[in-house]
DSSP file (Angstrom, degrees, kcal/mol; ACC not computed):
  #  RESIDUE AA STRUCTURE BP1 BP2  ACC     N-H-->O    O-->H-N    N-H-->O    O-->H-N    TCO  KAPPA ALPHA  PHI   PSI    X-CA   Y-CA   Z-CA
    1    1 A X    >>        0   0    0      0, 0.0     4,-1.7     0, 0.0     3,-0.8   0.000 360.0 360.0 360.0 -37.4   -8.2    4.9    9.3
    2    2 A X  H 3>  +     0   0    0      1,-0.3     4,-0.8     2,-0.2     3,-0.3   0.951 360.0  57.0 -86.1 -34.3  -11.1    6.4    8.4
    3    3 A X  H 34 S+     0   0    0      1,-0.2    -1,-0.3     2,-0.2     3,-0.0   0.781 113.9  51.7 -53.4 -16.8  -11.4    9.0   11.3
    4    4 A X  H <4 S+     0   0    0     -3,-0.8    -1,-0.2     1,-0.1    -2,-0.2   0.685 106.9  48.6-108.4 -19.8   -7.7   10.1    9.9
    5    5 A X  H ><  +     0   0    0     -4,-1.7     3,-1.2    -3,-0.3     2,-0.3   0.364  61.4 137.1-128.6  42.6   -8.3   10.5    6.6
    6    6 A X  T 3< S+     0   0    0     -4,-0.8    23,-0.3     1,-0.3    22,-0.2  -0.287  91.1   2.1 -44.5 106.4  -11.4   12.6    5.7
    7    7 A X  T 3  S+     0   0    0     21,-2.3    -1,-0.3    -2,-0.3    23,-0.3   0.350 108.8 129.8  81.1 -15.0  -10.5   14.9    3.0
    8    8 A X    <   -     0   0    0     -3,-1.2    22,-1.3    16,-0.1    23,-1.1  -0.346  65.0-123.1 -93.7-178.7   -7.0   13.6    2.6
    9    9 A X  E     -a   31   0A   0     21,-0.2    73,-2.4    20,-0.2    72,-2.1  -0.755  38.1-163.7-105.6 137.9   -4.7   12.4    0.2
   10   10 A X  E     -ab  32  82A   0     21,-3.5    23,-2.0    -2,-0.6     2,-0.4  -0.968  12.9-168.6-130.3 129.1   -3.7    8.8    1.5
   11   11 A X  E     -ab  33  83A   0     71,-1.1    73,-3.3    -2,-0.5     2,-0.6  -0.953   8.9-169.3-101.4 106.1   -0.5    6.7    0.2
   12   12 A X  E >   -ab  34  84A   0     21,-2.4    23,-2.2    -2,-0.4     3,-0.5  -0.913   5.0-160.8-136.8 137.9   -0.8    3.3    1.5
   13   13 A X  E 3  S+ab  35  85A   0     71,-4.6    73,-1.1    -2,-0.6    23,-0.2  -0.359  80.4  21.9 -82.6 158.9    2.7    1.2    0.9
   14   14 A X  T 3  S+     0   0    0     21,-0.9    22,-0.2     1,-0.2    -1,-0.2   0.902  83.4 160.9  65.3  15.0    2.9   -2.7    1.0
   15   15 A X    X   +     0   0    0     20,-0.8     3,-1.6    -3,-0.5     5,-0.2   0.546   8.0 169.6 -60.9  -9.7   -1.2   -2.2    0.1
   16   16 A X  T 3  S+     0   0    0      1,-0.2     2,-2.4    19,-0.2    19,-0.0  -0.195  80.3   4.5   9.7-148.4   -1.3   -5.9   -1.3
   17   17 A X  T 3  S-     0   0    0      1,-0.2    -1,-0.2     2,-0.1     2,-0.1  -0.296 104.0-112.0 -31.1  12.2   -5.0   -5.9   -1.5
   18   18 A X    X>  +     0   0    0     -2,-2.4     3,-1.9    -3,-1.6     4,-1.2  -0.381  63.3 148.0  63.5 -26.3   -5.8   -2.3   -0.6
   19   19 A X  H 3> S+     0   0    0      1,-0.3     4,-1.3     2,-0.2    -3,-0.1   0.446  77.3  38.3 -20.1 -41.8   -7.4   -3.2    2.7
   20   20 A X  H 3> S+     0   0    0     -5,-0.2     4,-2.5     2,-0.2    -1,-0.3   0.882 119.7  46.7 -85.6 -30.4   -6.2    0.3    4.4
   21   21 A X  H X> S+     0   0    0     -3,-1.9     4,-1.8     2,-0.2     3,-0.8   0.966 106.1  58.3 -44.3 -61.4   -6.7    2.5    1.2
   22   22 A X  H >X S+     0   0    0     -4,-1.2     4,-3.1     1,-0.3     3,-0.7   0.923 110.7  45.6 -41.0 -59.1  -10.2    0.8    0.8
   23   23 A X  H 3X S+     0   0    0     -4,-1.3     4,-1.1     1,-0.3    -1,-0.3   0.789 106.2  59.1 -57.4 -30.8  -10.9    2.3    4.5
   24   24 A X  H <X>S+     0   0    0     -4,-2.5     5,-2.2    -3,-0.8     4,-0.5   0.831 109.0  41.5 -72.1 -38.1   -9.5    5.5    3.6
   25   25 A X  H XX5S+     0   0    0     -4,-1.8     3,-4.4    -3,-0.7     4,-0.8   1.000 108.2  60.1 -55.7 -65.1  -12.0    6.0    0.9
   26   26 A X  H 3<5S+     0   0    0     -4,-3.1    -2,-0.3     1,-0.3    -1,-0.2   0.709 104.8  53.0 -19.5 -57.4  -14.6    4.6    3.1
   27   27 A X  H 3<5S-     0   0    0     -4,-1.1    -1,-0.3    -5,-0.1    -2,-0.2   0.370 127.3 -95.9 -56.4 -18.9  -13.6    7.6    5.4
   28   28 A X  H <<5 +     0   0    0     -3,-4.4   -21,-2.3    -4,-0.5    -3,-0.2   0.718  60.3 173.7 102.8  27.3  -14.1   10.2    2.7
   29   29 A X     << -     0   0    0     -5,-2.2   -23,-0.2    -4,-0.8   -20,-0.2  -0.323  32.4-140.8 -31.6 149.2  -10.3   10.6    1.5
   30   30 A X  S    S+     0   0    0    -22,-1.3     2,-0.2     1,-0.4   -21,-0.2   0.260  79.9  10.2 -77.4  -7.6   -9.9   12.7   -1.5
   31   31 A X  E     -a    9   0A   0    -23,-1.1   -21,-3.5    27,-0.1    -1,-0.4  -0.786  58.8-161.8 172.9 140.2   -7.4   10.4   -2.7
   32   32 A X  E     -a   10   0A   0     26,-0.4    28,-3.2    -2,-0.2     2,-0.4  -0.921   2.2-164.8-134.2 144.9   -5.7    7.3   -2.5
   33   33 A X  E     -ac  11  60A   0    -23,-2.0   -21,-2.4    -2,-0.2     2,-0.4  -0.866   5.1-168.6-146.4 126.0   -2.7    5.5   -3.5
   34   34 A X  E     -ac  12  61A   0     26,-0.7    28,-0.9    -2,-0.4     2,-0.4  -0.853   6.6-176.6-110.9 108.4   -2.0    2.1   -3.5
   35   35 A X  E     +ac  13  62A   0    -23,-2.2   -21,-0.9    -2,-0.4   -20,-0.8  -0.931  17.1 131.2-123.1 128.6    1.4    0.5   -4.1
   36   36 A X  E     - c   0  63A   0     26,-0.5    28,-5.5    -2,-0.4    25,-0.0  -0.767  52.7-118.1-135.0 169.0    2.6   -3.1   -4.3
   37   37 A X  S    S+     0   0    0     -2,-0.3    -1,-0.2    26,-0.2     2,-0.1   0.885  89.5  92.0 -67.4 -56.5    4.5   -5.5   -6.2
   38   38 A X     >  +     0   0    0      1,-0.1     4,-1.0    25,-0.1    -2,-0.1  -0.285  50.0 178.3 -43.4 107.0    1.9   -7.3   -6.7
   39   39 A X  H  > S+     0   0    0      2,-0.2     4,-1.6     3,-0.1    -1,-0.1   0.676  90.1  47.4 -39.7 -44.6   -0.2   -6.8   -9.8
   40   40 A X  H  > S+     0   0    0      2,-0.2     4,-0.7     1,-0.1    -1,-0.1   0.968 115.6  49.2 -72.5 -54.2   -2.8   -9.4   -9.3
   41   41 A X  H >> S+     0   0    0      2,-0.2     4,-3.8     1,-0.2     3,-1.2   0.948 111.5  52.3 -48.9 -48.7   -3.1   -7.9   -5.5
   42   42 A X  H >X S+     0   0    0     -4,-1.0     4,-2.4     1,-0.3     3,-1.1   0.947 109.9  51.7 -54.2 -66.6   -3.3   -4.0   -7.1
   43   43 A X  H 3< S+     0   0    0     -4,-1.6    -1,-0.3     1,-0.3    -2,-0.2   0.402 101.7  50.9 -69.2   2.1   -6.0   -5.1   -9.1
   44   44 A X  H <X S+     0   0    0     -3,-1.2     4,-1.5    -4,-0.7    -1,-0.3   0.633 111.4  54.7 -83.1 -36.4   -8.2   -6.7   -6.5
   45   45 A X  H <X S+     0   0    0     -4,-3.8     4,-2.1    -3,-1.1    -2,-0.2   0.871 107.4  52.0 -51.2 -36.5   -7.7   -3.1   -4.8
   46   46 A X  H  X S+     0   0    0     -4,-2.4     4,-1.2     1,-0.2     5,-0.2   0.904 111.0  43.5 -78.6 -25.6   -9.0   -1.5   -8.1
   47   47 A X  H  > S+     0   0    0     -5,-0.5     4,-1.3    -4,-0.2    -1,-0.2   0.858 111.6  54.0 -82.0 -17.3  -12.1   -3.6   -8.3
   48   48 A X  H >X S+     0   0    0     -4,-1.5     3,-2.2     1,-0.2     4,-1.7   0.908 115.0  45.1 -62.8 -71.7  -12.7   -3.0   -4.2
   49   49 A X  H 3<>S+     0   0    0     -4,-2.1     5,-1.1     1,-0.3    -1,-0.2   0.803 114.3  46.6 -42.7 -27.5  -12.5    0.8   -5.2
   50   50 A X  H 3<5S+     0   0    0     -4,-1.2     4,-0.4    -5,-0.2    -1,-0.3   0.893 105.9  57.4 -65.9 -28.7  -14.7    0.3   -8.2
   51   51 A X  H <<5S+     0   0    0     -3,-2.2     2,-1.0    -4,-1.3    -2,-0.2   0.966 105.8  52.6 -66.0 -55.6  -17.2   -1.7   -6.1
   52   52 A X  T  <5S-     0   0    0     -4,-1.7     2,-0.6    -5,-0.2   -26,-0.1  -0.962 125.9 -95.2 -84.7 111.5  -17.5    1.6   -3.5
   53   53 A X  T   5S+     0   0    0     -2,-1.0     2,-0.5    -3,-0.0    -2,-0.2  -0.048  85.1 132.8  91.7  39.6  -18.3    4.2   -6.5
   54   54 A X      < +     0   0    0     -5,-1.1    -2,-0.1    -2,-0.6    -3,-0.1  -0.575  25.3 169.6-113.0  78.8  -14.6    5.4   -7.0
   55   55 A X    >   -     0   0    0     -2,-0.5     3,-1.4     1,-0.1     5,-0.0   0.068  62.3 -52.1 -85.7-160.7  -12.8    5.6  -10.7
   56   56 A X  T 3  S+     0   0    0      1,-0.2    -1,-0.1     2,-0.2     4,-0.0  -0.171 121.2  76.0 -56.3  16.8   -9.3    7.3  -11.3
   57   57 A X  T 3  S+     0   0    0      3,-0.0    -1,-0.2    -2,-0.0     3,-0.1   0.366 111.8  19.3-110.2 -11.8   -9.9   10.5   -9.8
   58   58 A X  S <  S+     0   0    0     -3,-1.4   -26,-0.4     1,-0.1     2,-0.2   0.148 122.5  46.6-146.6  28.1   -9.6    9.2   -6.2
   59   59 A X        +     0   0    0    -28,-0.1   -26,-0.2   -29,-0.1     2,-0.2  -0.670  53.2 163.4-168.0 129.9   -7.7    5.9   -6.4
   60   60 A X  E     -c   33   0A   0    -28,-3.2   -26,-0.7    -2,-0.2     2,-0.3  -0.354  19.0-155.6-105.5 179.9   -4.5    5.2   -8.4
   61   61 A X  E     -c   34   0A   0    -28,-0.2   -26,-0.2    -2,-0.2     2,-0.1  -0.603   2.1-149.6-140.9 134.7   -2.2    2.2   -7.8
   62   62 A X  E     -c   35   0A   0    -28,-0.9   -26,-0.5    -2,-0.3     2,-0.4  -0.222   7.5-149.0 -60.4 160.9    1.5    1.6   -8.5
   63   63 A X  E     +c   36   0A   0    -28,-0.2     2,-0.4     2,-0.1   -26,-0.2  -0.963  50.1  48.5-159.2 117.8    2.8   -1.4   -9.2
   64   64 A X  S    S-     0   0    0    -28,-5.5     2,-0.2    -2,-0.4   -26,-0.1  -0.910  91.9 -17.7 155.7-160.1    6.5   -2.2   -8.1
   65   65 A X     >  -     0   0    0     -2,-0.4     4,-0.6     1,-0.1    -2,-0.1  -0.792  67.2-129.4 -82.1 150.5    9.3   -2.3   -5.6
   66   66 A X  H  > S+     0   0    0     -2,-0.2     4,-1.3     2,-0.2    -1,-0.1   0.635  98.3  49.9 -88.2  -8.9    7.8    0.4   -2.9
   67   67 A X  H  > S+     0   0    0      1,-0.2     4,-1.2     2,-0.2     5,-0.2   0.775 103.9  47.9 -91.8 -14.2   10.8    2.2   -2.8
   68   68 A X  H  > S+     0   0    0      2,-0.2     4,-0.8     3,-0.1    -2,-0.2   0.721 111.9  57.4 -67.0 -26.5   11.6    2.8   -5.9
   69   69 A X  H >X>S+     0   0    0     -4,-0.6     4,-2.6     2,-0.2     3,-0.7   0.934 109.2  50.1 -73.4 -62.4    7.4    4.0   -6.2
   70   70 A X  H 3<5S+     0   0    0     -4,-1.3     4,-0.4     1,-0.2    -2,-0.2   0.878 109.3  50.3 -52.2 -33.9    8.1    6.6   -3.4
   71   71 A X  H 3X5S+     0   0    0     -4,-1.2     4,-2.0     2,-0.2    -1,-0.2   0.724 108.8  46.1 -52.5 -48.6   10.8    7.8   -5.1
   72   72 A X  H <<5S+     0   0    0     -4,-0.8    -2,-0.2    -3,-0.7    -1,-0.2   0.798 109.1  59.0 -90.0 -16.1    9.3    8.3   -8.2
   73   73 A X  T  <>S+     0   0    0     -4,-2.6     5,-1.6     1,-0.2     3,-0.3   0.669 109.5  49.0 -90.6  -8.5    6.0   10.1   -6.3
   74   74 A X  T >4<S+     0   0    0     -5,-0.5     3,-0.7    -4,-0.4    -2,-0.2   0.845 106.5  48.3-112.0  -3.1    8.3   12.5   -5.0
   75   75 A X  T 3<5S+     0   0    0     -4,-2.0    -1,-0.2     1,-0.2    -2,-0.1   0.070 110.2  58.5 -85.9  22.8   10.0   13.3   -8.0
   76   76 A X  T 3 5S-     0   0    0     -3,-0.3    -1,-0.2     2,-0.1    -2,-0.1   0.027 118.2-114.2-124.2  -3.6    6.7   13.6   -9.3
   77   77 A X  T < 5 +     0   0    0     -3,-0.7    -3,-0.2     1,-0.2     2,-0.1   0.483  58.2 152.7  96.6 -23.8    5.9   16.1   -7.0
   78   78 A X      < -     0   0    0     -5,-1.6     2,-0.5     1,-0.1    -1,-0.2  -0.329  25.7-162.4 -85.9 151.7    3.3   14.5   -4.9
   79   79 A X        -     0   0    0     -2,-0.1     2,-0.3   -69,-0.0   -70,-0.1  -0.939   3.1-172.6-139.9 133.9    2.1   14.9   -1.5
   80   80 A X        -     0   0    0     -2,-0.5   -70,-0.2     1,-0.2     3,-0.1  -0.841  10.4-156.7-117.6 166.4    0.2   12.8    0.6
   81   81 A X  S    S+     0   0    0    -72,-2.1     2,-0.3    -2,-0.3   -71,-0.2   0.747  85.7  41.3 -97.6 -48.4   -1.3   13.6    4.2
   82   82 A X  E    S-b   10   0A   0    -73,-2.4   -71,-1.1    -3,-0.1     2,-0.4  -0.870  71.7-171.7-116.1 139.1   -1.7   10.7    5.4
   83   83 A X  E     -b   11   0A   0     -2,-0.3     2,-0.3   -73,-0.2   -71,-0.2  -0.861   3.0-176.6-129.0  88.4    1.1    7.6    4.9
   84   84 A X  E     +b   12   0A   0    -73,-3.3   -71,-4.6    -2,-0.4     2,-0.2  -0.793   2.0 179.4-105.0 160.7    0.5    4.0    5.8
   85   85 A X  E     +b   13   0A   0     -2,-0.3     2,-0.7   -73,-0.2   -71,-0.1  -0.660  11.3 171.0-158.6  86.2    3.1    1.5    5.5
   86   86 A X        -     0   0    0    -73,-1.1   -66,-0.1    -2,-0.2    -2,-0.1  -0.892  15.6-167.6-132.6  77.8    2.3   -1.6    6.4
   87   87 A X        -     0   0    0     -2,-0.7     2,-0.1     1,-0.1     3,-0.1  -0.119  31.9-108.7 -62.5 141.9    5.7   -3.9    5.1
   88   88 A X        -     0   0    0      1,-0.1     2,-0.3     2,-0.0    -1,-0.1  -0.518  55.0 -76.8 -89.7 161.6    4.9   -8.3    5.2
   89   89 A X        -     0   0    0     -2,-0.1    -1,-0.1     1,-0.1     4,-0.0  -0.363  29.0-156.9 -52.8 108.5    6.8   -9.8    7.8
   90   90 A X  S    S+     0   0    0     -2,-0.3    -1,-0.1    -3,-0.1    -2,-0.0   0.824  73.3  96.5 -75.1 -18.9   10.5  -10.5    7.5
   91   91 A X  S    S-     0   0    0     13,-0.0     2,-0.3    11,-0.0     3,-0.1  -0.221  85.0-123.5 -52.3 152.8   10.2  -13.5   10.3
   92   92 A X        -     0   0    0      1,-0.1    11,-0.1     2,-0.1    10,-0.1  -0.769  43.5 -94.5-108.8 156.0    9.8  -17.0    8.2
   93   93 A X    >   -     0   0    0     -2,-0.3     3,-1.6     1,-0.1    -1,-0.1   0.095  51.7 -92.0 -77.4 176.4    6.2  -18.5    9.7
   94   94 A X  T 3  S+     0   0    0      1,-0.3    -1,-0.1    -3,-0.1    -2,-0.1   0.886 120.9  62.8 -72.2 -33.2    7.0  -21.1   12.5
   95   95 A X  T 3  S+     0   0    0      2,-0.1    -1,-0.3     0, 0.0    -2,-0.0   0.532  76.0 128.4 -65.8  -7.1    7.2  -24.1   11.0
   96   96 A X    <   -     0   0    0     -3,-1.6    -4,-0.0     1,-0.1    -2,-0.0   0.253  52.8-142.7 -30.6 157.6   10.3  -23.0    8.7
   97   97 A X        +     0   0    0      2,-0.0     2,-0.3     0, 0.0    -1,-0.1   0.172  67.2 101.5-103.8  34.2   13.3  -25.2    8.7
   98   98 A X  S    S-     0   0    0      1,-0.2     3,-0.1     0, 0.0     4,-0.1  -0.713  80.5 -88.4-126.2 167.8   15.8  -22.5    8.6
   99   99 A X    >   -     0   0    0     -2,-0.3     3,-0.7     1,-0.2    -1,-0.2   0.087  54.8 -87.5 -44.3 160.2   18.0  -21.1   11.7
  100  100 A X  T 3  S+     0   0    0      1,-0.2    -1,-0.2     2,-0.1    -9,-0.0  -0.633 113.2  17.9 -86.2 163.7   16.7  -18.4   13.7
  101  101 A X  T 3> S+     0   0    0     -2,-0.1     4,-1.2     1,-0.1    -1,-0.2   0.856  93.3 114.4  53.1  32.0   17.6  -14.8   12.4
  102  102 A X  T <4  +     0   0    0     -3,-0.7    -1,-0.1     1,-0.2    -2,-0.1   0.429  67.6  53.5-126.0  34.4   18.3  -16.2    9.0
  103  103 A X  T  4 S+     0   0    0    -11,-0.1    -1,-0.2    -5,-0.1    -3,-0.1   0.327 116.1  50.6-114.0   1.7   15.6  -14.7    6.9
  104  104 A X  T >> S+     0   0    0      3,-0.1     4,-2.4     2,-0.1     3,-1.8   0.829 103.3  45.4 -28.3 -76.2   17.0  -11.5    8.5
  105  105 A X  H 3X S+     0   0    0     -4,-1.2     4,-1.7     1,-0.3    -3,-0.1   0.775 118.9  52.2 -65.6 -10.9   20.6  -11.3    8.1
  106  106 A X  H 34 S+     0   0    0      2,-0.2    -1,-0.3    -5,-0.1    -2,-0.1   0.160 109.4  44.0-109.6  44.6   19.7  -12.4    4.4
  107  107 A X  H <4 S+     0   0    0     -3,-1.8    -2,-0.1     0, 0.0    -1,-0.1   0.274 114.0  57.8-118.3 -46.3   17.0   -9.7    3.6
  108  108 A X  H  <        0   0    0     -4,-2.4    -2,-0.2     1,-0.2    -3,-0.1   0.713 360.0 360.0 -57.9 -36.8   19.3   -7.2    5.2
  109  109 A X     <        0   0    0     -4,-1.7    -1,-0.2    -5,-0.2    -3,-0.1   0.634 360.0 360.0 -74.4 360.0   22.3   -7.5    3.2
């Protein structure tokens, strides 16, 4: 991550807790943007970014569904270099009780 984003503007989706953002900074990004549902999760990414020296001139976070956020950064204009998109797991953990495939066909419809 960091070897990729030196000097760039970095989008990372599904960030829960910034963990790829964070690196990007780490890496010298010029900017980062961090989008989740999660509120509580953005806002452990804005104090990692505070922690490294960073305000609101190189790291933003969204807060929402992540396609509706993409949507609205590109009707906004915006362009990132770099994209990660790193989505949670639709498989239910092993110990579920449910059928196989059925936290599929019901995410998917």
């Amino acid at each position: 991550m960091q070897r990729l984003s030196k000097g760039a503007r970095v989008l990372d989706v599904f960030s829960h807790v910034g963990g790829f953002g964070l690196a990007a900074l780490a890496g010298g990004a010029a900017h980062v943007t961090c989008v989740d549902a999660s509120a509580a999760a953005l806002a452990l990414a804005q104090q990692g970014a505070e922690a490294m020296g960073q305000g609101a001139a190189a790291f933003a976070t969204r807060q929402g569904d992540a396609f509706d956020a993409m949507t609205a950064l590109e009707d906004e204009g915006l362009h990132f270099d770099v994209v990660v998109c790193d989505p949670p797991a639709f498989a239910p953990p092993p110990n579920a009780r449910r059928a196989p495939g059925a936290a599929c066909s019901t995410t998917w419809r």
